[in-house]
N, CA, C and O of each residue as an XYZ file, in Angstrom:
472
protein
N      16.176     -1.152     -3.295
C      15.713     -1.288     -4.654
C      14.443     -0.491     -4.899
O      14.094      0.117     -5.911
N      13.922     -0.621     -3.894
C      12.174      0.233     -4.256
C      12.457      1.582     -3.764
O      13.596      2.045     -3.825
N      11.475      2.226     -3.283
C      11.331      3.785     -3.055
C      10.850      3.706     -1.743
O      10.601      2.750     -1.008
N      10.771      5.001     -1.602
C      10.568      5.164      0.308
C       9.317      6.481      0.476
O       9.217      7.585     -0.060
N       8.656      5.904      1.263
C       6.387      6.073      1.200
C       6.821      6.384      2.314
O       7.877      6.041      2.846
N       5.518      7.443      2.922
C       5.217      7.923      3.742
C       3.923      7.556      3.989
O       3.087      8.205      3.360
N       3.342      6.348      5.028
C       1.887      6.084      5.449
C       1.391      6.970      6.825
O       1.686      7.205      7.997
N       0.334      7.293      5.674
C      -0.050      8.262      7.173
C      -1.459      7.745      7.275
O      -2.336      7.596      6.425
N      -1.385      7.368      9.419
C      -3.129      6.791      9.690
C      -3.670      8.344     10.099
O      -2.840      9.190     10.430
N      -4.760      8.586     10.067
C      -5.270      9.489     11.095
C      -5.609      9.290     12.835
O      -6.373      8.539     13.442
N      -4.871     10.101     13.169
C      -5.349      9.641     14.603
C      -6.090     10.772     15.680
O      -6.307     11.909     15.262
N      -6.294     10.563     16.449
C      -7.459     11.527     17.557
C      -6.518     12.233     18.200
O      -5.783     11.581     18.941
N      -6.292     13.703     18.097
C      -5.355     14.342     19.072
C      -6.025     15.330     19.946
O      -5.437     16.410     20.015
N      -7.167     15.212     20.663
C      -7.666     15.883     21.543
C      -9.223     16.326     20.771
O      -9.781     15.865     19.775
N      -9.562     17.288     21.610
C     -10.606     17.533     20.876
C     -10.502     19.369     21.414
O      -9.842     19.883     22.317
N     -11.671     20.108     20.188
C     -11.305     21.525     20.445
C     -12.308     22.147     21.742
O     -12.999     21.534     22.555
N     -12.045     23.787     21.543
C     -13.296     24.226     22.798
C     -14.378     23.700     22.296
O     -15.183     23.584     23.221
N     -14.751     23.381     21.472
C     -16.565     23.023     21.296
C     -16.936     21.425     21.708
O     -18.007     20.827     21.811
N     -15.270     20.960     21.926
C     -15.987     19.526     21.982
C     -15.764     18.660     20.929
O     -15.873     17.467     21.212
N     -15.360     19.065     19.297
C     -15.189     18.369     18.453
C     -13.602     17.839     18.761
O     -12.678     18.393     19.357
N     -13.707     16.447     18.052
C     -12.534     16.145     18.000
C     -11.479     16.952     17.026
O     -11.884     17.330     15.926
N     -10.287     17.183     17.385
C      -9.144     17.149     16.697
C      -8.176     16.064     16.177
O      -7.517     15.381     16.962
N      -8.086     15.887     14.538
C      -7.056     14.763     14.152
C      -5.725     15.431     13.722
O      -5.454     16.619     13.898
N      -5.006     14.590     13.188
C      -3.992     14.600     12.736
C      -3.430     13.832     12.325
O      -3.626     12.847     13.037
N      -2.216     13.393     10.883
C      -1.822     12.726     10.593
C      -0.426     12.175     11.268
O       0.498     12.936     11.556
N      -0.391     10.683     11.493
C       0.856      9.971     12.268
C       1.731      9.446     11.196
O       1.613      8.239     10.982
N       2.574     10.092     10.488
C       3.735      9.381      9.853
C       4.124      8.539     10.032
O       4.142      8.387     11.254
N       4.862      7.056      9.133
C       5.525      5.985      8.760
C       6.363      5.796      7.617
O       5.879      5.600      6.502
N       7.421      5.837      7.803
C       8.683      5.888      6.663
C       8.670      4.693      6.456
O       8.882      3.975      7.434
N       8.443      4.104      5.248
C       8.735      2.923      4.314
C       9.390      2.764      3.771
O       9.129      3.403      2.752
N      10.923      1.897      3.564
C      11.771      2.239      2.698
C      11.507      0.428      2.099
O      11.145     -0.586      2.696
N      11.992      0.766      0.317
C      12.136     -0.498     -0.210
C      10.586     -0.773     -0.597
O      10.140     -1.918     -0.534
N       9.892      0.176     -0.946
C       7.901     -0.176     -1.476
C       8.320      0.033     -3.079
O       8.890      0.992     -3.599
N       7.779     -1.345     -3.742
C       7.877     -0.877     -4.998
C       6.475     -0.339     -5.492
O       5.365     -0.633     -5.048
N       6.830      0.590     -6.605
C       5.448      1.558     -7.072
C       5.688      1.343     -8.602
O       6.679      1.474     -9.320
N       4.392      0.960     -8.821
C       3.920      0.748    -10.363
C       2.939      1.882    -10.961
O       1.821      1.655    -10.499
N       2.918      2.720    -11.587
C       1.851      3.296    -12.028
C       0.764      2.593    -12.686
O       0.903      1.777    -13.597
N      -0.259      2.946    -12.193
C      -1.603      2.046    -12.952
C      -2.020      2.824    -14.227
O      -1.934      4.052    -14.249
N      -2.626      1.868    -15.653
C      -3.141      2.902    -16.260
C      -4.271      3.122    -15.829
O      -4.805      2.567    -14.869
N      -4.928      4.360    -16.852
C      -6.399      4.409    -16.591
C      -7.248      2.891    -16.889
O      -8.138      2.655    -16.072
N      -7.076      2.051    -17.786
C      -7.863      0.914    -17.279
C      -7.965      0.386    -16.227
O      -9.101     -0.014    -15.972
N      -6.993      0.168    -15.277
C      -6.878     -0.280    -14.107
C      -7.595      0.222    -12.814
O      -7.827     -0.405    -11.781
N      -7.874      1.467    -13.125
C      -8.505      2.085    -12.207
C     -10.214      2.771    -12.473
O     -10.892      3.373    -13.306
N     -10.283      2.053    -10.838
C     -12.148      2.527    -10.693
C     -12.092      3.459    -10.622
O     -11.135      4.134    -10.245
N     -13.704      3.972    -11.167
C     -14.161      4.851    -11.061
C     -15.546      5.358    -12.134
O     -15.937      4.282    -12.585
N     -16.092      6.039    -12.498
C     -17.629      6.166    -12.856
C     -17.638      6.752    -14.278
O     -16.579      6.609    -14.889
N     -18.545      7.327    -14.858
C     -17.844      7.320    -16.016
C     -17.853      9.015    -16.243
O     -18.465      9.953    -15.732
N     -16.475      8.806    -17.658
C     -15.863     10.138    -17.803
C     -16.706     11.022    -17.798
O     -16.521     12.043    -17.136
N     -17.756     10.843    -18.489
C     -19.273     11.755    -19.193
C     -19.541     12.539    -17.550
O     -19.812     13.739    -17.529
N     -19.451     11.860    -16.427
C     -20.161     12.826    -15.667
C     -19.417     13.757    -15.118
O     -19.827     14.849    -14.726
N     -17.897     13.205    -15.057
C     -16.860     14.292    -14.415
C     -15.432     14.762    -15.638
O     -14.261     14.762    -15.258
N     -15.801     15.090    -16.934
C     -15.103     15.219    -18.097
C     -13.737     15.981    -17.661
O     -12.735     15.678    -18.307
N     -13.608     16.906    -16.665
C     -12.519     17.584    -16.039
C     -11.672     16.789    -15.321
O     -10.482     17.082    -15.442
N     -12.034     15.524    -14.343
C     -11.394     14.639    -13.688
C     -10.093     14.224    -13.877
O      -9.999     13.693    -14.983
N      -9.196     14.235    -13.359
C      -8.166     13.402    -13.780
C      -7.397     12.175    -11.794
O      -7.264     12.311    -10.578
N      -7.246     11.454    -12.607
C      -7.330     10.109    -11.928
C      -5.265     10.006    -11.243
O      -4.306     10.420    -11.894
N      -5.214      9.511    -10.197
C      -3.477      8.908    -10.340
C      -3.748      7.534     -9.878
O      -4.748      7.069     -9.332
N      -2.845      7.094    -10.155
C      -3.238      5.613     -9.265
C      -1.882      4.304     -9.473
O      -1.100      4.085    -10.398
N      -2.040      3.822     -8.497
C      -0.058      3.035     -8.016
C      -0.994      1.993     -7.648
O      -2.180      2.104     -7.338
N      -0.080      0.699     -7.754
C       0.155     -0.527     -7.142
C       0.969     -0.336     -6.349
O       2.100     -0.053     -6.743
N       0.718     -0.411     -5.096
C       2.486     -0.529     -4.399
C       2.579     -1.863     -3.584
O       1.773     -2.361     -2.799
N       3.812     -2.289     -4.009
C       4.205     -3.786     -2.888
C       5.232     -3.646     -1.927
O       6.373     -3.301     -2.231
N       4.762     -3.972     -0.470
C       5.222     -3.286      0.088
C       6.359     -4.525      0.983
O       5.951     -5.667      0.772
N       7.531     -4.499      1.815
C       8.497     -5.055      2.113
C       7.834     -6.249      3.037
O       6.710     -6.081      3.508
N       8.523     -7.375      3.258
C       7.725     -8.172      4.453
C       8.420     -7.577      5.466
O       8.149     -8.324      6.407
N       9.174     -6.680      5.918
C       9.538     -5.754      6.928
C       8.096     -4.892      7.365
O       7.466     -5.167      8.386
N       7.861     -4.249      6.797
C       6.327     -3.489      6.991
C       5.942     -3.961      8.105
O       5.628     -5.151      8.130
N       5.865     -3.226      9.233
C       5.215     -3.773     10.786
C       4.465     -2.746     11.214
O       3.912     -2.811     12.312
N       4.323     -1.453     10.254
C       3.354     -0.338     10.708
C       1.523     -0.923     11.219
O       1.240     -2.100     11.444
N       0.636      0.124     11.288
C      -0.325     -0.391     11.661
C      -1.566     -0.245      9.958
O      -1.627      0.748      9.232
N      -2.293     -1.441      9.794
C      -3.104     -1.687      8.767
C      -3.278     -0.854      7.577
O      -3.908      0.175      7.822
N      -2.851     -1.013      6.173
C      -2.793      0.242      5.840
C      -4.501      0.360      5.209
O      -4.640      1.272      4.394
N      -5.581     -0.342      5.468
C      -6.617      0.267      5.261
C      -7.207      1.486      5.798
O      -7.423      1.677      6.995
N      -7.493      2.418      4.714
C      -8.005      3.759      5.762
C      -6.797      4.653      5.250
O      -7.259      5.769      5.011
N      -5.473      4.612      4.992
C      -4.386      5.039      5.354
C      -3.975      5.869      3.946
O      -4.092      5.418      2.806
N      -3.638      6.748      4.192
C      -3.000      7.458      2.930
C      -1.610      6.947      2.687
O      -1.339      5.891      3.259
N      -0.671      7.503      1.942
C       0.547      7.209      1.367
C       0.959      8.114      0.509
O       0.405      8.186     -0.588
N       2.482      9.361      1.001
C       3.387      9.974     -0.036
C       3.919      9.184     -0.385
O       4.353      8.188      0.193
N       3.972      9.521     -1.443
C       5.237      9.128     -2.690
C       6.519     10.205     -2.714
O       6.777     10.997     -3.620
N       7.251     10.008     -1.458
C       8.487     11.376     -1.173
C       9.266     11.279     -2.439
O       9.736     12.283     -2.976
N       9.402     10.105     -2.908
C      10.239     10.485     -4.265
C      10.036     10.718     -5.322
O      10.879     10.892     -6.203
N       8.482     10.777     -5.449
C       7.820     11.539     -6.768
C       7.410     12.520     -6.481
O       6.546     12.998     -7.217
N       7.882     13.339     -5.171
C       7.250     15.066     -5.444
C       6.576     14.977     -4.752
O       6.340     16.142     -4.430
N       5.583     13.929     -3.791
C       4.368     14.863     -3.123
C       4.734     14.844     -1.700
O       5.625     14.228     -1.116
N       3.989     15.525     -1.350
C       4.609     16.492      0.054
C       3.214     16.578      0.821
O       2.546     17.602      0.683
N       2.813     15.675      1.518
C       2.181     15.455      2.817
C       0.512     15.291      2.415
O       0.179     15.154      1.238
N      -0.473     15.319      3.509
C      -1.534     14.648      3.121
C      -2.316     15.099      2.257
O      -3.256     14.355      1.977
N      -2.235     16.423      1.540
C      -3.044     16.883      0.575
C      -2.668     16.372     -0.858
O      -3.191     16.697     -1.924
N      -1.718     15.563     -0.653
C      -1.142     15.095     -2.337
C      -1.248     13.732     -2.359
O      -1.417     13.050     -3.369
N      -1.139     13.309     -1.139
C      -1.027     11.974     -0.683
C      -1.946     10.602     -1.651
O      -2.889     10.955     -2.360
N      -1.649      9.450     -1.596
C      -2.646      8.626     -2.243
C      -4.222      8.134     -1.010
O      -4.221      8.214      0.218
N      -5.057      7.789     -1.670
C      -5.905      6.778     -0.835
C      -5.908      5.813     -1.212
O      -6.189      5.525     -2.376
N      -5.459      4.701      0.045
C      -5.691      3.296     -0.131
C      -6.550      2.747      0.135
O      -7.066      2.691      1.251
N      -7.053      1.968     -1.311
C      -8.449      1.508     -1.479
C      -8.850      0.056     -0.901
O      -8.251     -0.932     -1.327
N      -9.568     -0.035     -0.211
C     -10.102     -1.600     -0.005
C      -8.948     -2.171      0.744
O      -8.249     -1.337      1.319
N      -8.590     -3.480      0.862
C      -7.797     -4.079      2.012
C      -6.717     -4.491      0.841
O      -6.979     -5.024     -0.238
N      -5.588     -4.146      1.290
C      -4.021     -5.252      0.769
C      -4.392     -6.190      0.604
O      -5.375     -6.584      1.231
N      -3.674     -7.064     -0.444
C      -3.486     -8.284     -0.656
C      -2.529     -8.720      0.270
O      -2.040     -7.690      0.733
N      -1.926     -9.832      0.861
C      -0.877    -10.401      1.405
C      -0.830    -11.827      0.598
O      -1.849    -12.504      0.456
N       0.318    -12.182      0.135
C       0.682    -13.312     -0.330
C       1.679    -14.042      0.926
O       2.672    -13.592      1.497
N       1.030    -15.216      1.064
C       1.728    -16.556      2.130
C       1.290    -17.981      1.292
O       0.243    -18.490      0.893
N       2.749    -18.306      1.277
C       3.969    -18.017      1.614
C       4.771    -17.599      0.263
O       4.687    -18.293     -0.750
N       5.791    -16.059      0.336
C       5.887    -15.250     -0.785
C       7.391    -15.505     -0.455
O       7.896    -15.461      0.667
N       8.246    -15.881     -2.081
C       9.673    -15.997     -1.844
C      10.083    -14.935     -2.416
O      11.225    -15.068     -2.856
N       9.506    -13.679     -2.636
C      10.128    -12.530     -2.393
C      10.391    -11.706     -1.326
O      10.005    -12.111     -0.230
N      11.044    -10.484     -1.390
C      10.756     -9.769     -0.004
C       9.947     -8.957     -0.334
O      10.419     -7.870     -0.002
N       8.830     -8.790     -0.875
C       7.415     -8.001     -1.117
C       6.363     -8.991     -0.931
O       6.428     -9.991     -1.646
N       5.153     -8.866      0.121
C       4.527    -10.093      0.583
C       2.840     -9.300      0.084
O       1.780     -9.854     -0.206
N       3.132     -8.102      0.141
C       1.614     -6.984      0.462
C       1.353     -5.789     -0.996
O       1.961     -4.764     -1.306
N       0.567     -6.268     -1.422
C       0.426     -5.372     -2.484
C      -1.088     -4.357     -2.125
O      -2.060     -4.745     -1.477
N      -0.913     -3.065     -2.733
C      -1.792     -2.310     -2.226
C      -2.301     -1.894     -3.357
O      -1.494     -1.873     -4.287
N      -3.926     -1.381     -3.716
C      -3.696      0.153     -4.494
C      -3.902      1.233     -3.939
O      -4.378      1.491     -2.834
N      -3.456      1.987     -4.896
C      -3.495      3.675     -3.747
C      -4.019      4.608     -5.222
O      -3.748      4.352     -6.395
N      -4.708      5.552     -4.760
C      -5.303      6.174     -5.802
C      -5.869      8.076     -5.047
O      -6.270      8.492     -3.960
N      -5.562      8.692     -6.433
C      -6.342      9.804     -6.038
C      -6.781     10.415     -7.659
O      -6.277     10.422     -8.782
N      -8.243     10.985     -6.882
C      -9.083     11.643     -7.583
C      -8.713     13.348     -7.940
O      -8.551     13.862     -6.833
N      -8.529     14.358     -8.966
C      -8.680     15.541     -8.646
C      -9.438     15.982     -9.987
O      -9.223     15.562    -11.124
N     -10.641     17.196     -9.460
C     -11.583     17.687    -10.391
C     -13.199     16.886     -9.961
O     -14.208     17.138    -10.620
């Protein structure tokens, strides 16, 4: 019934000649996340006057009580079935999930996910 997300954590994949670390993103296929578009009321952020070019996206997503990936705080999220294509399009998920117990749906975890561009 829902759509199918791509959570990506960052993780440590070595580090380079200088010593800095190297990351990279670890994929998670989600199938069955429902996605709500938020309006602009719904979503934080500072005011228009200082960034007049800005434009905002921003989702609710509830996610399956299947979901056994790892925390999605920190964690980005494609939307593969709205077009975006890997971590430069990706959402940021803000602040910690909600979890509802005990939920008689099969959606237990609601998130927001948001991105800034401008």
């Amino acid at each position: 019934m829902g759509e199918t997300v791509v959570v990506l954590h960052r993780a440590k994949k070595g580090e380079d000649p200088m010593g800095d670390p190297v990351w990279e993103w670890e994929p998670t296929v989600v199938e069955n996340v429902l996605v709500r578009p938020l309006s602009s009321a719904d979503m934080s952020g500072g005011s228009d006057a200082l960034r007049p070019e800005r434009t905002m996206s921003g989702y609710s997503l509830a996610f399956p009580k299947t979901y056994a990936g790892k925390p999605l705080r920190g964690a980005r999220v494609v939307l593969v079935e709205r077009g975006m294509d890997g971590a430069e399009d990706a959402l940021r998920i803000e602040g910690e999930p909600d979890v509802t117990r005990p939920c008689p749906t099969m959606w237990n975890m609601t998130a927001r996910a948001v991105r800034s561009d401008g």
